[in-house]
N, CA, C and O atoms as a GROMACS GRO file, in nm:
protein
  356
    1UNK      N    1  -8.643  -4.381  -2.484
    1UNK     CA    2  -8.615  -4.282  -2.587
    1UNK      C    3  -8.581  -4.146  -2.526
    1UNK      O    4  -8.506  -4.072  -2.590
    2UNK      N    5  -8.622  -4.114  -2.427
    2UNK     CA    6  -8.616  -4.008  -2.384
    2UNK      C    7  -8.488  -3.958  -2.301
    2UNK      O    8  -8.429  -3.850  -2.289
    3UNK      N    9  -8.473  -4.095  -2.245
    3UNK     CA   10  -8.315  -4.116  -2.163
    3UNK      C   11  -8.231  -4.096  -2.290
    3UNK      O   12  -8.165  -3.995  -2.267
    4UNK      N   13  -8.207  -4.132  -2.387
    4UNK     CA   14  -8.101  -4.078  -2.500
    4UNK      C   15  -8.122  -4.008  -2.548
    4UNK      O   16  -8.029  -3.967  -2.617
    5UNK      N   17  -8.254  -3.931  -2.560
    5UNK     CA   18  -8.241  -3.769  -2.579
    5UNK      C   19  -8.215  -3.682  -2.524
    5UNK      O   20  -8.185  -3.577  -2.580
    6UNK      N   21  -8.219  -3.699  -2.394
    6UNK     CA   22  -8.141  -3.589  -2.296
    6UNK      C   23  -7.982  -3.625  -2.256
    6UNK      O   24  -7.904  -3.539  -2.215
    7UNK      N   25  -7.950  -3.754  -2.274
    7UNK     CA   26  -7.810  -3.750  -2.317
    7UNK      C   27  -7.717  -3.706  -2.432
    7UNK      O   28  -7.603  -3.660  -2.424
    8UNK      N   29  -7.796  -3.731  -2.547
    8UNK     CA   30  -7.747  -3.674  -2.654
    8UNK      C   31  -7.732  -3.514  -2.656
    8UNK      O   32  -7.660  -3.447  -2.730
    9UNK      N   33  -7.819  -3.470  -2.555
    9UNK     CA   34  -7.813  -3.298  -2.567
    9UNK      C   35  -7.723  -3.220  -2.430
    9UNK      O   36  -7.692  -3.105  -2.398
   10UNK      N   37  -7.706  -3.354  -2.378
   10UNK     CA   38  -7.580  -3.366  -2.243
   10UNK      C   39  -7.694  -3.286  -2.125
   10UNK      O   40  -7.653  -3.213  -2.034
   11UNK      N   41  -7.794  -3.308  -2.142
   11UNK     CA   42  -7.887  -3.249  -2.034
   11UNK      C   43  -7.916  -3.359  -1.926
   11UNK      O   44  -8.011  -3.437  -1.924
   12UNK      N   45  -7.784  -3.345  -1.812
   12UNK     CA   46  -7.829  -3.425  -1.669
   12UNK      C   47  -7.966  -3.453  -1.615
   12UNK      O   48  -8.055  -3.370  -1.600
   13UNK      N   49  -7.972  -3.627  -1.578
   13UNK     CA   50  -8.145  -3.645  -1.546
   13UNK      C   51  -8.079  -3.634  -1.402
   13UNK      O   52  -7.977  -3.700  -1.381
   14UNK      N   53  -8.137  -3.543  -1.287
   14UNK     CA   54  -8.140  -3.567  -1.150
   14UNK      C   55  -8.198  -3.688  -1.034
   14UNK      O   56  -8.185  -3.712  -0.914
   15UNK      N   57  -8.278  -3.749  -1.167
   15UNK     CA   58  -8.412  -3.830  -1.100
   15UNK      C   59  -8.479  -3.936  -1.173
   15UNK      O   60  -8.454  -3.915  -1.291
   16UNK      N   61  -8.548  -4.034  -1.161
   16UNK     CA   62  -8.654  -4.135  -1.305
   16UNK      C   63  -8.756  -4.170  -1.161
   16UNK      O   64  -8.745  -4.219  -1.049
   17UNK      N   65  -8.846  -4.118  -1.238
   17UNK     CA   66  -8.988  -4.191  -1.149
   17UNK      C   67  -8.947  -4.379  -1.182
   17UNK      O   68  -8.869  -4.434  -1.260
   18UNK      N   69  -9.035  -4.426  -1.088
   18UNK     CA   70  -9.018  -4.528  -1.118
   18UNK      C   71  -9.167  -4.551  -1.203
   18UNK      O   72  -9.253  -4.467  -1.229
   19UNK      N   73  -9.159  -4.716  -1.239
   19UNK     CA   74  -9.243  -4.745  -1.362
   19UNK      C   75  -9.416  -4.769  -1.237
   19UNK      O   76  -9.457  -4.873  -1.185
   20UNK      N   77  -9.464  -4.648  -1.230
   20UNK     CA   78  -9.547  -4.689  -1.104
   20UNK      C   79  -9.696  -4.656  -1.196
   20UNK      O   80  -9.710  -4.577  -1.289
   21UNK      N   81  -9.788  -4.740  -1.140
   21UNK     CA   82  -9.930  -4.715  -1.159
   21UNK      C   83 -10.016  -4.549  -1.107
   21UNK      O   84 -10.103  -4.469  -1.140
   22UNK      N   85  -9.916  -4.577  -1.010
   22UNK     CA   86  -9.970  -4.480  -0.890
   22UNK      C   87  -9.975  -4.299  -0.907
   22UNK      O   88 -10.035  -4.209  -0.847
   23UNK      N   89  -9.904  -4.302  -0.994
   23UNK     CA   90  -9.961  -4.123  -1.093
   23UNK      C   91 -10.080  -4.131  -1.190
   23UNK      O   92 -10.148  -4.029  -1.206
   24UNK      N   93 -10.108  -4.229  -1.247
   24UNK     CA   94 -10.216  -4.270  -1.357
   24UNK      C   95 -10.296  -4.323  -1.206
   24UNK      O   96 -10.183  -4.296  -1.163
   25UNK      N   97 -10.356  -4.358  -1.118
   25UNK     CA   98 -10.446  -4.354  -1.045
   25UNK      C   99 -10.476  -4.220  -0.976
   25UNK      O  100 -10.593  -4.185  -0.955
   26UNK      N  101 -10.364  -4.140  -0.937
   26UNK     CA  102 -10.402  -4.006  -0.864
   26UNK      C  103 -10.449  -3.912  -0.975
   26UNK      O  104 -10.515  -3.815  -0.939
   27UNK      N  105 -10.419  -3.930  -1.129
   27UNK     CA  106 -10.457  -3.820  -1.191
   27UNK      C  107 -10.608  -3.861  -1.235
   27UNK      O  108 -10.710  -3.793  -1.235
   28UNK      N  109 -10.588  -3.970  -1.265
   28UNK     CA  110 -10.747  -4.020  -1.309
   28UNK      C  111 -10.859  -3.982  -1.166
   28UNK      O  112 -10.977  -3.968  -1.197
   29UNK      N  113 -10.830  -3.969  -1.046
   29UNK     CA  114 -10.868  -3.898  -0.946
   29UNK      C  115 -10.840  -3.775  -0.974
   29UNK      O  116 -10.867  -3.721  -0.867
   30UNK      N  117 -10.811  -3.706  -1.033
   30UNK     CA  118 -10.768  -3.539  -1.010
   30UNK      C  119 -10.712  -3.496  -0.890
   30UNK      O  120 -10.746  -3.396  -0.828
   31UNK      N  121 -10.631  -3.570  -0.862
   31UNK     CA  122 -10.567  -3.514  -0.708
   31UNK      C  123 -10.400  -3.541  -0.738
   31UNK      O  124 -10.376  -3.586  -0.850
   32UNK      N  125 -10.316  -3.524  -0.673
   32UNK     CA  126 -10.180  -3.492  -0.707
   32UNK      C  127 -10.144  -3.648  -0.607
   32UNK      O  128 -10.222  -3.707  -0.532
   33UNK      N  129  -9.990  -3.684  -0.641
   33UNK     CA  130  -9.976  -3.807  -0.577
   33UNK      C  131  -9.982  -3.793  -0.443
   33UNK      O  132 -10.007  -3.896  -0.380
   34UNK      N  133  -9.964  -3.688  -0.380
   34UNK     CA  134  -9.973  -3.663  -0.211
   34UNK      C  135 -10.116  -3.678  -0.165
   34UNK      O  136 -10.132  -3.657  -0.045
   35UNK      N  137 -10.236  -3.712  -0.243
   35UNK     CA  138 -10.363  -3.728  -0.245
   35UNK      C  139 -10.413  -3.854  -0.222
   35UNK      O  140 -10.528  -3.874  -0.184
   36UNK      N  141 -10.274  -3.999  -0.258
   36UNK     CA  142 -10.295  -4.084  -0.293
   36UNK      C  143 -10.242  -4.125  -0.144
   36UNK      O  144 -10.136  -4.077  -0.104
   37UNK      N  145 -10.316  -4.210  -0.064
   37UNK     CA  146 -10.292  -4.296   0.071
   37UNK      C  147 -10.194  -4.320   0.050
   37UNK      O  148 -10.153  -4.383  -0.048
   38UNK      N  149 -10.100  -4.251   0.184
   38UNK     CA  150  -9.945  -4.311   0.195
   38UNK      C  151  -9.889  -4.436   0.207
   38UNK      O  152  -9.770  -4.441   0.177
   39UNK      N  153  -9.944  -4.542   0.244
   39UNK     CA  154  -9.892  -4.679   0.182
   39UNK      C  155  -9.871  -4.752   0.069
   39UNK      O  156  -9.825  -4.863   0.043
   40UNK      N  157  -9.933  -4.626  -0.010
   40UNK     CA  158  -9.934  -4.672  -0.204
   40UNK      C  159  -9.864  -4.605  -0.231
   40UNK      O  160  -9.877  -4.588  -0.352
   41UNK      N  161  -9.738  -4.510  -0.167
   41UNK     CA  162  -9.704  -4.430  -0.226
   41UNK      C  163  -9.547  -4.421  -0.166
   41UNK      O  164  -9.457  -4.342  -0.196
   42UNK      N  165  -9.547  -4.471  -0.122
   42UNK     CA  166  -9.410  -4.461   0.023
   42UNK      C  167  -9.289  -4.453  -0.106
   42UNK      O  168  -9.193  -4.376  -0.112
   43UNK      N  169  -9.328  -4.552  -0.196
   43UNK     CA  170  -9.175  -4.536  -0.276
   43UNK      C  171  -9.139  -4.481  -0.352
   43UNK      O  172  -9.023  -4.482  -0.395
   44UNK      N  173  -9.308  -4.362  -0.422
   44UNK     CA  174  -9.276  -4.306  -0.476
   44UNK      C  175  -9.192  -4.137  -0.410
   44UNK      O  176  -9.112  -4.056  -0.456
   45UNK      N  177  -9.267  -4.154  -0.286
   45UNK     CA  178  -9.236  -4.023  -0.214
   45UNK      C  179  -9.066  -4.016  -0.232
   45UNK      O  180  -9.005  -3.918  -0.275
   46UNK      N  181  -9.015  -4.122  -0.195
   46UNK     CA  182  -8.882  -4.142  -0.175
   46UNK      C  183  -8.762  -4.059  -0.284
   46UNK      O  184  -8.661  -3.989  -0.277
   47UNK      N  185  -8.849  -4.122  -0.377
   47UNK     CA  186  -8.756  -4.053  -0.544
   47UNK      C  187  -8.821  -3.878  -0.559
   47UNK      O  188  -8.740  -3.796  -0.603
   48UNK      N  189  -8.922  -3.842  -0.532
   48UNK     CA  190  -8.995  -3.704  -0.546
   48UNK      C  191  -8.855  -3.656  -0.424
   48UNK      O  192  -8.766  -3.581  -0.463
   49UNK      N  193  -8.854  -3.701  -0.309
   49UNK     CA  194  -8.790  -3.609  -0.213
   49UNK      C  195  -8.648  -3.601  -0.244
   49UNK      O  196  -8.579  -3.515  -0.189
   50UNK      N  197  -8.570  -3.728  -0.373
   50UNK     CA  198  -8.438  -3.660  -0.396
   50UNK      C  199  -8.455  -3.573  -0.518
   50UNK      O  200  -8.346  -3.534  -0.561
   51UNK      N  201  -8.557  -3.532  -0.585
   51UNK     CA  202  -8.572  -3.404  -0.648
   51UNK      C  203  -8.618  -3.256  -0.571
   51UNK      O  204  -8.589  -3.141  -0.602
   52UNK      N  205  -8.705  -3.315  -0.451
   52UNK     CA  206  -8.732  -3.171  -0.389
   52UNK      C  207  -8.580  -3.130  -0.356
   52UNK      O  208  -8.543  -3.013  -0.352
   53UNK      N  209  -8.508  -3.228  -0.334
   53UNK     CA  210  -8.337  -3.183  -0.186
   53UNK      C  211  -8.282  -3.105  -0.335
   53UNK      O  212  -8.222  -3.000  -0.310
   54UNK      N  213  -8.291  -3.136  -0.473
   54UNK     CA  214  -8.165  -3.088  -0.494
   54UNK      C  215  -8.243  -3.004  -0.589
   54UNK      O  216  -8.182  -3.004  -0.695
   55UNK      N  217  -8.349  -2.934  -0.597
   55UNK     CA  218  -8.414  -2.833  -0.643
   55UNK      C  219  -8.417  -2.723  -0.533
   55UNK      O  220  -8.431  -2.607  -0.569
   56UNK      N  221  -8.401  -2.758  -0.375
   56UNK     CA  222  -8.358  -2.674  -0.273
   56UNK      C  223  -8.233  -2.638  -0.308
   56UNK      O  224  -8.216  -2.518  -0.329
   57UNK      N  225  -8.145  -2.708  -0.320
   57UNK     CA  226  -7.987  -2.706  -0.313
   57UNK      C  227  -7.966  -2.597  -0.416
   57UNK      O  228  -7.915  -2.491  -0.379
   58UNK      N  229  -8.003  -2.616  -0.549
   58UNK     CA  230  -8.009  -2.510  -0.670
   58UNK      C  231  -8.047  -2.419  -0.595
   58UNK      O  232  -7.948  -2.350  -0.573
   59UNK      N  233  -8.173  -2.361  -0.519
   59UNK     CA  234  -8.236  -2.232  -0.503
   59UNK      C  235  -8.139  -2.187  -0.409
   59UNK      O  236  -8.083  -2.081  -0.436
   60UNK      N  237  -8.107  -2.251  -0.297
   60UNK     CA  238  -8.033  -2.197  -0.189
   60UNK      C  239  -7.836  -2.168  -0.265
   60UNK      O  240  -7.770  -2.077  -0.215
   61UNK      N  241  -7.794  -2.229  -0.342
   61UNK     CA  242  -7.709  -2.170  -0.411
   61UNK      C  243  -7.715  -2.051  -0.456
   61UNK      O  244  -7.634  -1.966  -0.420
   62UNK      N  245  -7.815  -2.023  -0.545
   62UNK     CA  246  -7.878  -1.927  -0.612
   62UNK      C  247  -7.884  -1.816  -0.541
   62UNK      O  248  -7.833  -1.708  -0.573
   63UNK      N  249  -7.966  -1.846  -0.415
   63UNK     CA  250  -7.979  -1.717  -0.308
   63UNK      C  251  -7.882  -1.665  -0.269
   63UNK      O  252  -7.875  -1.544  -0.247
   64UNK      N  253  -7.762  -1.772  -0.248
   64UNK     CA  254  -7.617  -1.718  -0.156
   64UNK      C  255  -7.544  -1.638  -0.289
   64UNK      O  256  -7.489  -1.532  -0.263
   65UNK      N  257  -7.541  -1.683  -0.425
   65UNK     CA  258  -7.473  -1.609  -0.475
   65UNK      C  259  -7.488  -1.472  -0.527
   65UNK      O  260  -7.403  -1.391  -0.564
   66UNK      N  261  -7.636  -1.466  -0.519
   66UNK     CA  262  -7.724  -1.328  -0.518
   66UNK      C  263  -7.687  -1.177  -0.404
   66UNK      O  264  -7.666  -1.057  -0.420
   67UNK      N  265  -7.701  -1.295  -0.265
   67UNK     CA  266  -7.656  -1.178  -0.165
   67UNK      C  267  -7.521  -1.150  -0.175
   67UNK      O  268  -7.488  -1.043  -0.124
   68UNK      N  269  -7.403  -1.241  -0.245
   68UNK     CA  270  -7.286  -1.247  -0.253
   68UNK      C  271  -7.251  -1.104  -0.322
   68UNK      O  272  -7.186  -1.010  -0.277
   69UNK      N  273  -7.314  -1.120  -0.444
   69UNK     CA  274  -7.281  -1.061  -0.557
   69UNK      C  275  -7.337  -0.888  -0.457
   69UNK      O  276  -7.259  -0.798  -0.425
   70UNK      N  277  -7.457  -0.890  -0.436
   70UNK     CA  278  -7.520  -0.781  -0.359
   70UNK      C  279  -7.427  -0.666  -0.263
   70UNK      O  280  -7.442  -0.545  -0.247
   71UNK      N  281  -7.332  -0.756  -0.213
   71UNK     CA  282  -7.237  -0.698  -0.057
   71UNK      C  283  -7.119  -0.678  -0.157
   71UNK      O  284  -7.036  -0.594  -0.123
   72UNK      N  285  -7.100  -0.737  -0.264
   72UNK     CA  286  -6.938  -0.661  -0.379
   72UNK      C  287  -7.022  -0.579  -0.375
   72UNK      O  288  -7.024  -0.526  -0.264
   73UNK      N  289  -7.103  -0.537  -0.449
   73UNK     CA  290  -7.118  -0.399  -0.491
   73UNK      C  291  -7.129  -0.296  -0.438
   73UNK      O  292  -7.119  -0.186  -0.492
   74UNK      N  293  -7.158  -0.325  -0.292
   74UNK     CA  294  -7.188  -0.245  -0.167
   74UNK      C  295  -7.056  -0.216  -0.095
   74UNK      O  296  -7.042  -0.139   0.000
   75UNK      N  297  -6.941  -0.305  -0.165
   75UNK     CA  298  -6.816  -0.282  -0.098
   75UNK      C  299  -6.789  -0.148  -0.059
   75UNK      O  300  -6.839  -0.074  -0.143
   76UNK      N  301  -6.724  -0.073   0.046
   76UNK     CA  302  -6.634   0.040   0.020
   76UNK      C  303  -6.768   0.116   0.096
   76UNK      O  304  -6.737   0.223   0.147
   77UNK      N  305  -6.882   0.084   0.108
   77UNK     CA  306  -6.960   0.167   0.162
   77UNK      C  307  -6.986   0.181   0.315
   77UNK      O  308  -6.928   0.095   0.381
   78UNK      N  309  -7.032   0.236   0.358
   78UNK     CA  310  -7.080   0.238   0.529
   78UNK      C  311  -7.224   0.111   0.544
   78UNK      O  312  -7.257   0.040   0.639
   79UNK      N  313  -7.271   0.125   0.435
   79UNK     CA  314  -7.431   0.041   0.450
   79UNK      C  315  -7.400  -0.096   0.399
   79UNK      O  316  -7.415  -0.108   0.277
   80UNK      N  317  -7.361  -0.201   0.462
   80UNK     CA  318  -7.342  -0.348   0.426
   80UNK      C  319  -7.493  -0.406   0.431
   80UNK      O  320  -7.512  -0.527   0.424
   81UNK      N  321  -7.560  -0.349   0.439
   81UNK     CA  322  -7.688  -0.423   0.428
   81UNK      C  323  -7.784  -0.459   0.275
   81UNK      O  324  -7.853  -0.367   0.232
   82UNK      N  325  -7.783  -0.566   0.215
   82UNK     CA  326  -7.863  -0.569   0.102
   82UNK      C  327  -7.983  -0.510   0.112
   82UNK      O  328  -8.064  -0.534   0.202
   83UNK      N  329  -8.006  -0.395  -0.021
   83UNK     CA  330  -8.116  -0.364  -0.051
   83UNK      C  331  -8.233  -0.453  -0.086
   83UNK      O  332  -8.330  -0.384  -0.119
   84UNK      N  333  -8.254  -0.572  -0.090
   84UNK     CA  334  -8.392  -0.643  -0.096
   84UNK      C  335  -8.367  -0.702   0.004
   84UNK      O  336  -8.260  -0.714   0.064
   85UNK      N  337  -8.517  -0.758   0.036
   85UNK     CA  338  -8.506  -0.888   0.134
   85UNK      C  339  -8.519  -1.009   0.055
   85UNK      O  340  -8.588  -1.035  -0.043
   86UNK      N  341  -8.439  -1.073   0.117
   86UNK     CA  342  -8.472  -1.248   0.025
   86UNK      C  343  -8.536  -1.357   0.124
   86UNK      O  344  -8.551  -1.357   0.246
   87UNK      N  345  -8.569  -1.445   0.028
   87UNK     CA  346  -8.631  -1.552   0.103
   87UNK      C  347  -8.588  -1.660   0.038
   87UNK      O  348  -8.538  -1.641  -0.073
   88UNK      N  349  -8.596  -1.783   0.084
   88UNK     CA  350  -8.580  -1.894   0.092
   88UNK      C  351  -8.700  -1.955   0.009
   88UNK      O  352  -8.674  -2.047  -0.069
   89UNK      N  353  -8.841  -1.907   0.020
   89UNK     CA  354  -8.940  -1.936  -0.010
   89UNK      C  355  -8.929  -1.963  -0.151
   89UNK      O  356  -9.028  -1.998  -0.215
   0.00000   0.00000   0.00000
């Protein structure tokens, strides 16, 4: 149901957990799935890490077009240096 509700609203899924036990055991532990012994978990890590890459990819876009935008406005001046510091973080 949920897969045709975010199609119907044209909102791209990046990712689908798979149909795993293994979040309903780490939460019923209160610990996060990285809590859960890495041999129970290997496949879920797999699908989490193509959401971490392209939740990086967004931020690090984000950052470049920030300093981008930062150095136009600074055009024409002697000081090419952006007034904030950024991070990656």
């Amino acid at each position: 149901m949920l897969t045709r509700f975010l199609a119907s609203l044209k909102i791209p899924m990046i990712a689908v957990f798979r149909d795993s036990q293994n979040f309903v055991h780490a939460s019923a532990q209160g610990v996060g799935i990285c809590g859960v012994p890495a041999h129970r978990i290997k496949n879920d890590v797999v699908q989490m890490n193509a959401i971490v890459t392209w939740l990086d990819k967004c931020s690090t876009r984000r950052l470049h077009a920030e300093i981008e935008q930062e150095f136009e406005q600074l055009a024409g001046t002697e000081n090419l240096t952006p007034s904030h510091r950024y991070s990656l973080d």
